[in-house]
C-alpha positions in Angstrom: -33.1 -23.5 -19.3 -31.4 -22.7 -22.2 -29.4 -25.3 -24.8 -26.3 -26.8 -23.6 -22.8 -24.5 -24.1 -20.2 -27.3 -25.5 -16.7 -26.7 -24.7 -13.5 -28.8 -24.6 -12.9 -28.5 -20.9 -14.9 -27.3 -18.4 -13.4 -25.8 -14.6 -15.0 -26.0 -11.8 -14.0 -23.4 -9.3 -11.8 -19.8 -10.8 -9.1 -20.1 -8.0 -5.7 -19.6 -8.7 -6.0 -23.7 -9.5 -8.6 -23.6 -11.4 -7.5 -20.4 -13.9 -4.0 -22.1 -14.2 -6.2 -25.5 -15.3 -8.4 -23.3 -18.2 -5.0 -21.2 -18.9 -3.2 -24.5 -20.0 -5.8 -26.3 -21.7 -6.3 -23.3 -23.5 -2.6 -23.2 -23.9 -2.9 -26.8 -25.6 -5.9 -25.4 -27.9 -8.6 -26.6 -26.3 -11.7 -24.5 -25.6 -12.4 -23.8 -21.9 -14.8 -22.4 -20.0 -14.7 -22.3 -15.8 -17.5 -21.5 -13.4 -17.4 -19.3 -10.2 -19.6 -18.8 -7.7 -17.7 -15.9 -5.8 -15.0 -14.0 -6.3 -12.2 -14.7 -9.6 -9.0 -15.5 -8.0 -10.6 -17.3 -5.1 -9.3 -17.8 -1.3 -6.1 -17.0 -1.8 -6.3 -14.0 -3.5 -9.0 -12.6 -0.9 -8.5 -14.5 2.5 -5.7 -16.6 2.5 -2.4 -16.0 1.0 -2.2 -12.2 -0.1 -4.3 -10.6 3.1 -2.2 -12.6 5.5 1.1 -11.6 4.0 0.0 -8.3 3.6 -1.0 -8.4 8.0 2.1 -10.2 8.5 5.2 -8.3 6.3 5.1 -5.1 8.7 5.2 -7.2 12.2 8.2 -9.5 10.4 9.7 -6.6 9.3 9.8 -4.6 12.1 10.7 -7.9 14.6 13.8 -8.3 12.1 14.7 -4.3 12.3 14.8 -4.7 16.0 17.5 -6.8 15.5 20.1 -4.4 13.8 22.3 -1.7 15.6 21.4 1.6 14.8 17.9 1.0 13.4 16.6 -0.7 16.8 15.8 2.2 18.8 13.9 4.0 15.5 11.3 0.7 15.8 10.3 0.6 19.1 7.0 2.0 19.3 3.9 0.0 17.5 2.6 -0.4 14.2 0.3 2.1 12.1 -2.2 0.0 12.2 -5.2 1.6 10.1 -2.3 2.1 7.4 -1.2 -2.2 7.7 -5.2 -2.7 7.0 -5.4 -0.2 4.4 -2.2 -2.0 2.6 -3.8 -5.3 3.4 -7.3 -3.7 1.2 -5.0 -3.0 -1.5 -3.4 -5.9 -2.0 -7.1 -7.9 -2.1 -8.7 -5.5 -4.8 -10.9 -3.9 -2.0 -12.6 -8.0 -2.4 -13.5 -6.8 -6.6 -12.5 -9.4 -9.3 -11.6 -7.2 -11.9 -8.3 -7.6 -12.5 -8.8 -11.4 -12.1 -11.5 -11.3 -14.4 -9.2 -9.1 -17.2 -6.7 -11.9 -17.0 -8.6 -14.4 -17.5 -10.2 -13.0 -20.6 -6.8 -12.5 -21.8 -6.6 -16.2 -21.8 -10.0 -16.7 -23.9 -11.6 -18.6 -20.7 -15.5 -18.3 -20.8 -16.9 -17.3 -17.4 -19.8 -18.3 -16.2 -20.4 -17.1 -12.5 -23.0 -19.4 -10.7 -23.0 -22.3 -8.5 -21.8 -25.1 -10.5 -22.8 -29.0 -10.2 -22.2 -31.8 -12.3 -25.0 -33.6 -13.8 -23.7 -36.8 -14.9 -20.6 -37.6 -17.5 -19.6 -34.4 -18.9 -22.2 -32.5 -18.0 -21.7 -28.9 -15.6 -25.2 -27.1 -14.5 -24.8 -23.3 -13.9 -27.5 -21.7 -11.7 -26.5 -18.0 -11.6 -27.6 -15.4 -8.6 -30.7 -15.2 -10.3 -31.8 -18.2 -10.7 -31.2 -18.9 -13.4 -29.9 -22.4 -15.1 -27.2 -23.3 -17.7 -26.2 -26.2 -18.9 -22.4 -26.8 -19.7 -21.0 -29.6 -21.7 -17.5 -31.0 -22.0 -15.9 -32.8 -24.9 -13.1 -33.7 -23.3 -12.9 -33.5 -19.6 -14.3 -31.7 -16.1 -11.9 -30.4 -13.7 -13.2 -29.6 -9.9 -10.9 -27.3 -8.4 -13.4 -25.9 -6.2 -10.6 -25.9 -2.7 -11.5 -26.2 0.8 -13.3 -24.0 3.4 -12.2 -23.6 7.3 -14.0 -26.2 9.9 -15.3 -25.2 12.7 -16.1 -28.0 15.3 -19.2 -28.6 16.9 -18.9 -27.6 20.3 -21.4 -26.1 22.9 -22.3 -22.4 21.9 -20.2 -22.0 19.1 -22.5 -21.6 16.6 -24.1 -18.6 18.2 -21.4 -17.2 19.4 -20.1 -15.9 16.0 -16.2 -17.3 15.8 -13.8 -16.2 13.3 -12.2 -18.3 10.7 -9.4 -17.8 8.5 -11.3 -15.3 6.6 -12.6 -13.2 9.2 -9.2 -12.9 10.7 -7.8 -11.6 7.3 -10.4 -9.5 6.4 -11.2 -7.8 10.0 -11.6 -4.0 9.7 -10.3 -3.6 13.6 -8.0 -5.7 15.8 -9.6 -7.2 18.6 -8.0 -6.2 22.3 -8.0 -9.7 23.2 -8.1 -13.1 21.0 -8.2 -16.4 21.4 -6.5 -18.6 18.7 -7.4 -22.3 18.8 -4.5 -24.4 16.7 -0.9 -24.6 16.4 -1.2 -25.5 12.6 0.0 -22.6 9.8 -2.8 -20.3 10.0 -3.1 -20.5 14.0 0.4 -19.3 14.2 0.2 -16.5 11.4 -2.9 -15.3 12.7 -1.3 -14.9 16.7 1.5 -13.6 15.3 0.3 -11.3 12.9 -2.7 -10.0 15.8 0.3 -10.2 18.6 2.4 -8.1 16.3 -0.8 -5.1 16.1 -1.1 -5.3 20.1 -3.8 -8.1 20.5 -3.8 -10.1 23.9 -3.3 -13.3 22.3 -4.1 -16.7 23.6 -3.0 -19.9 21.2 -4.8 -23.2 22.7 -3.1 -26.3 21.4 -4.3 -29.4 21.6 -1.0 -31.2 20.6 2.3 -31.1 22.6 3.6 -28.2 20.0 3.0 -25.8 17.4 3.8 -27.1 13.5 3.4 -30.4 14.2 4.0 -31.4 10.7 7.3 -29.7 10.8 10.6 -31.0 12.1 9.9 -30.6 16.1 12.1 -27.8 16.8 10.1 -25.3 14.0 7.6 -25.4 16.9 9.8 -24.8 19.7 11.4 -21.5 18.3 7.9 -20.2 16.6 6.5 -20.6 20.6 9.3 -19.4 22.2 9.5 -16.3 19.9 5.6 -15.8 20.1 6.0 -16.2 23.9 8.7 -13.9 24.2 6.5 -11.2 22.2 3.7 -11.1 24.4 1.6 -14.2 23.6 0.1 -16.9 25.5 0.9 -20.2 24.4 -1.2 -23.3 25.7 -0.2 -26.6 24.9 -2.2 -30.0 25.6 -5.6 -27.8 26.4 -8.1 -27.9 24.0 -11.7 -25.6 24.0 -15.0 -27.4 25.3 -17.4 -24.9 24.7 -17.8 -21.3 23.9 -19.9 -18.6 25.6 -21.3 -15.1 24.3 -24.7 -13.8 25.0 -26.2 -13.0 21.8 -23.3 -13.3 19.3 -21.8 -10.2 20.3 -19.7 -8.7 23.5 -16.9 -10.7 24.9 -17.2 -13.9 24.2 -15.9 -17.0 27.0 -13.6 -20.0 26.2 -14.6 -22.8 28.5 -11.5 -25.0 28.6 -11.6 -29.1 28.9 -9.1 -28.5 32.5 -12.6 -26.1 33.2 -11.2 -23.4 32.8 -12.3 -20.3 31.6 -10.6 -17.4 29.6 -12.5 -14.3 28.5 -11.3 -12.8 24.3 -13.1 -10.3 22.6 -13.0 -12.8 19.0 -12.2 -16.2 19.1 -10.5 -17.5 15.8 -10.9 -21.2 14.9 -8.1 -22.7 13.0 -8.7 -26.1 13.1 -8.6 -27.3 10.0 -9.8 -27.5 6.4 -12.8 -29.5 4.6 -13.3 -29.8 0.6 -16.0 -27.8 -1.2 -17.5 -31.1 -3.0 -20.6 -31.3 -0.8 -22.6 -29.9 -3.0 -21.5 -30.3 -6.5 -23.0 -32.9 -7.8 -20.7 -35.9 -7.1 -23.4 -38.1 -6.3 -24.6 -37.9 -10.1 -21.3 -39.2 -11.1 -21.0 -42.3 -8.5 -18.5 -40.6 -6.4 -19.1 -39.5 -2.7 -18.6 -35.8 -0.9 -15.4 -35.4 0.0 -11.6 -35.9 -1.0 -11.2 -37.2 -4.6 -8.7 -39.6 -4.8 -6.3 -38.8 -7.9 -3.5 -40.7 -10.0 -0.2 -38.2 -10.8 -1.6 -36.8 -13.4 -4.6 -35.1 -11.2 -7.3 -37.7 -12.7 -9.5 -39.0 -10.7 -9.6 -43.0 -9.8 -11.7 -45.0 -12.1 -12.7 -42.1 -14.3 -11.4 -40.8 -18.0 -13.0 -37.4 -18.2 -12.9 -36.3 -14.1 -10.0 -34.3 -12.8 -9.7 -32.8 -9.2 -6.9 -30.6 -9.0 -5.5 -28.8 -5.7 -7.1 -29.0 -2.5 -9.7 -30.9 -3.2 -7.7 -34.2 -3.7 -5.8 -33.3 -0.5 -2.4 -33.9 -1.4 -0.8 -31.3 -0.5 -3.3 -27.9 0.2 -0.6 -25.4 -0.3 -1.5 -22.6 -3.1 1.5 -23.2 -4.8 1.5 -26.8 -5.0 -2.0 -26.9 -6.4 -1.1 -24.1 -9.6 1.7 -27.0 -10.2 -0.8 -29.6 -10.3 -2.9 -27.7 -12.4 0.3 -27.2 -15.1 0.2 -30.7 -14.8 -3.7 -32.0 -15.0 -3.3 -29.1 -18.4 -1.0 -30.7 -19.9 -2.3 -34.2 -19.4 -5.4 -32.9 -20.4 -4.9 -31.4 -23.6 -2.1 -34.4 -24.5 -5.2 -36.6 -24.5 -7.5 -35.0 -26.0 -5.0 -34.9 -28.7 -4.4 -38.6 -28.8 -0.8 -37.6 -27.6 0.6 -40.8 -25.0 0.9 -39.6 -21.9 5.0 -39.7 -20.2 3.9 -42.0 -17.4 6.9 -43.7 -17.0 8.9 -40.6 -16.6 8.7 -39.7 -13.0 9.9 -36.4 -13.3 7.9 -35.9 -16.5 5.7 -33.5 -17.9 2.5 -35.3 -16.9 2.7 -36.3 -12.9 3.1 -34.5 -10.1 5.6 -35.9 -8.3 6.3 -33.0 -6.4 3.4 -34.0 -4.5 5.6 -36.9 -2.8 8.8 -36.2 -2.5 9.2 -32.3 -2.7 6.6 -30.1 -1.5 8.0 -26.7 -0.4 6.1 -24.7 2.4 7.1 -21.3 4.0 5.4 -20.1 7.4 5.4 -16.8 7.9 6.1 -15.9 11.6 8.3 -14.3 13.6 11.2 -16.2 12.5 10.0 -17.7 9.4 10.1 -21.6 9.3 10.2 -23.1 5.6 10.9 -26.6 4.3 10.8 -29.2 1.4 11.1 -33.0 1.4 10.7 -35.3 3.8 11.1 -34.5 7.5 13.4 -37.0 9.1 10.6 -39.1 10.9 8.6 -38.9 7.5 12.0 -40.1 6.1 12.5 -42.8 8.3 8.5 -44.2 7.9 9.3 -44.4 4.1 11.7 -46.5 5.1 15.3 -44.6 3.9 18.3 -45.2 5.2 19.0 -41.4 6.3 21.0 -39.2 8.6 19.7 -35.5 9.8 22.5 -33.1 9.8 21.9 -30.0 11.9 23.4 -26.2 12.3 22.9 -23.5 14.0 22.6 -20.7 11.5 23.1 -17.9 14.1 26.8 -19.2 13.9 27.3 -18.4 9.8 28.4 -14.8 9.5 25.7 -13.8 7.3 23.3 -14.6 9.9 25.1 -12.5 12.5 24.9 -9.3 10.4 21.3 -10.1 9.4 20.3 -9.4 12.9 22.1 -9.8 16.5 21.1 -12.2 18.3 20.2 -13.9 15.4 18.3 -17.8 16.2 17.6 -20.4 13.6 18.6 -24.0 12.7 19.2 -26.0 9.6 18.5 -29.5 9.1 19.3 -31.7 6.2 18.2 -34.9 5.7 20.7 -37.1 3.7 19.9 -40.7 2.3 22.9 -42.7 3.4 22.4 -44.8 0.0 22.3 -42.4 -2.6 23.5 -39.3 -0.9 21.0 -37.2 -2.2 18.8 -35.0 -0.1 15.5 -36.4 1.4 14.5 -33.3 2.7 15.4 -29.6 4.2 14.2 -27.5 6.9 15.1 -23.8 8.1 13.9 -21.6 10.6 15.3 -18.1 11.4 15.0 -15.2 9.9 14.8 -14.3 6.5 15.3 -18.1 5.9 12.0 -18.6 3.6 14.2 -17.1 0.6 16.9 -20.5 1.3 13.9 -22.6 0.1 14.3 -22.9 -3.2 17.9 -23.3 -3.7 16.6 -26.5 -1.6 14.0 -27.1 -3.7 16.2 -27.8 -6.1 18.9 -29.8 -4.8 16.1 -32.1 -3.2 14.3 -32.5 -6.6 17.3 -32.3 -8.7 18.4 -35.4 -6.4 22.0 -33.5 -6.4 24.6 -36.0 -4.9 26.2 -34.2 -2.3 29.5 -34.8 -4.2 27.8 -32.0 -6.3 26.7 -29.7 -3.8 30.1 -29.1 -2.9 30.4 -27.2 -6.5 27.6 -24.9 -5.3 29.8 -22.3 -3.7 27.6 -19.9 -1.2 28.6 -16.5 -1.8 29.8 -14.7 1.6 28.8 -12.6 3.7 24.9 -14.7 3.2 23.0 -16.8 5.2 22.9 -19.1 2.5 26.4 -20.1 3.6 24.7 -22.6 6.1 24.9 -24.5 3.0 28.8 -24.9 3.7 28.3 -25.8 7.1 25.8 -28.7 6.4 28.0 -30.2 3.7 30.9 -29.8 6.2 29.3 -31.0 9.3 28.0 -34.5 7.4 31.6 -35.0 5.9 32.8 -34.7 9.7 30.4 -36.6 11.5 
């Protein structure tokens, strides 16, 4: 073992969370080094986020093209397939770092790649593919950004039977005649729609009464019925008992908890995510494996020097949402170590992420896209606001009608009766995940709604469903 490496912060885990972290402590001066045991740029840049998009832009697209007289009839047949995967391969590096790792030299990060561990206050240990073992210190402060992997549940022949997770069913170099998808949450429906879209058999068991859950209720309903309508197999209230395949390979048997039995070539599990803290050396700190609890400025609880920062302190495990926690936990970080008081009474300020509570955006990318931001109106309603959901039909705003014919989607707003500012907003239709942010906004901005009547939707747009939201609260 060779003598400790000092540095002023030290990063566990070179995901997109974790090279925002060393990119603005480094901004703030501070000396950073960050320690990866796989790939630079981490699951989203390999199996989440980019790879998925990638499968799922051509099956969108060409779903949406159906839609528009004159183009229709040109769209009919199926997807190139070898030339989706091939885009796909592009647009993951062909699973090399080394853009990832040019960036983050730009940003005078140290790498060290290794397993690492804490080994009490401070104190990082690096054992690299070889064996061998060095020893990190930090002057000012550790952050673990070291995400969440897929869980697979322990049922009856699973483990032998080889099932796919979330990274298998973005990385997969063929598409499988038949598959099984078990969960209605964001991946479950990506995945069947994405594998429906390249001509997979697709099977989605849900345990729940409907897909999205965490979504306003009808997201669900129009992301099943579309998935339905395209050819897939949608099973609520049915969950998997056990899984069958003779020697990990062949077709492989879902033995369901009614008894019965449906035969996929793969079976994808998407049921669900765990944090990576089981092994990195919590214990040596006094803290447990598992979620780290955090204050707003990404710290964790009872500690000075210990930050956890995206999905490891499970607040909300959305890519985006952790690189803004990580702009955050930077700037906290490096305000400290500069003896700089922190803006803890300024909600909004520079040093919490209150995002985290009261506007965290999400887009799901199926076949219509679903996207929303706030509070969902039974969320709304358990915080205990005084609110109202307004609803339209955005097939019945012009823009919407020359997107596509035929056009479905619905708007919901959710107003606090009190304030009249917006708790929350949910689309679904097509094209709607570019309307998110312009609800971002108003929902963080806390616009009144007195003001959103100044923000004139330019027509012929979709985003004119603003107008009829504004117009159907007045008139309710």
């Amino acid at each position: 073992m060779t003598e400790a490496i000092e540095y002023d912060v030290v990063v566990l885990g070179a995901g997109p969370v974790g090279e925002n972290v060393a990119d603005r402590v480094r901004a703030a001066g501070l000396s950073a080094a960050i320690v990866e045991s796989e790939l630079v740029g981490g699951e989203c840049s390999y199996w989440a986020c980019m790879p998925s998009k990638a499968l799922l832009r051509p099956v969108i697209a060409r779903a949406e093209a159906r839609g528009v007289p004159g183009l229709s009839p040109s769209v009919q047949g199926p997807l190139d397939v070898p030339a989706v995967l091939a885009h796909r391969d592009e647009y993951t590096s062909h699973w090399k770092d080394d853009g990832q790792v040019a960036w983050l030299d730009s940003t005078g990060t140290v790498l060290h790649r290794g397993h690492g561990r804490l080994d009490g206050e401070k104190r990082v240990t690096v054992t690299d593919p070889e064996g061998g073992v060095q020893v990190l210190t930090a002057r000012h402060a550790v952050a673990v950004c070291t995400g969440t992997s897929a869980i697979v549940p322990d049922l009856p022949g699973l483990a032998g039977a080889k099932p796919w997770t979330s990274r298998e069913a973005t990385s997969s170099r063929s598409v499988p005649d038949r598959l099984v998808v078990v969960g209605g949450g964001v991946v479950g429906v990506e995945m069947a729609t994405a594998y429906q879209g390249f001509g997979s058999d697709v099977t989605l068991l849900v345990r729940g009464d409907g897909l999205l859950p965490r979504m306003e209720p009808f997201v669900g309903e129009l992301v099943a019925d579309s998935l339905t309508e395209a050819g897939a197999s949608v099973r609520t209230g049915v969950s998997a008992a056990s899984v069958e395949r003779d020697g990990g390979s062949g077709p492989v048997m879902v033995v369901l908890d009614n008894g019965e039995r449906i035969e996929a070539d793969e079976i994808l599990f998407a049921t669900g995510r765990a944090p990576r803290t089981s092994d990195i050396g919590l214990d040596t700190v006094g803290l447990k494996a598992g979620w780290l609890t955090v204050d707003d400025s990404c710290r964790v609880e009872g500690s000075d020097w210990l930050y956890a920062v995206g999905d490891v302190n499970h607040r909300a495990l959305l890519t985006h949402q952790g690189k803004y926690q990580a702009r955050i936990a930077g700037a906290a970080i490096g305000a400290r170590a500069q003896g700089v008081p922190l803006l803890e009474s300024d909600r909004w300020g520079a040093h919490a992420a209150t995002a985290d509570h009261a506007a965290v955006p999400q887009v799901v990318f199926t076949e219509p896209e679903a996207a929303s931001v706030g509070l969902s109106l039974k969320e709304a309603e358990q915080a205990g606001h005084r609110v109202r959901a307004v609803d339209y039909d955005i097939g019945n705003v012009a823009g919407a009608s020359l997107y596509a014919e035929g056009y479905r989607g619905r708007a919901r707003m959710i107003v606090d009766l009190d304030s009249e500012i917006l708790r929350g907003v949910t689309f679904v239709g097509p094209g709607v995940g570019e309307l998110l942010h312009s609800a971002t906004v108003a929902v963080v901005g806390e616009v009144p709604i007195s003001r959103l009547w100044h923000a004139v939707p330019s027509y012929p747009t979709i985003s004119e469903v603003w107008l009829r939201l504004l117009e159907a609260y007045r008139d309710a």
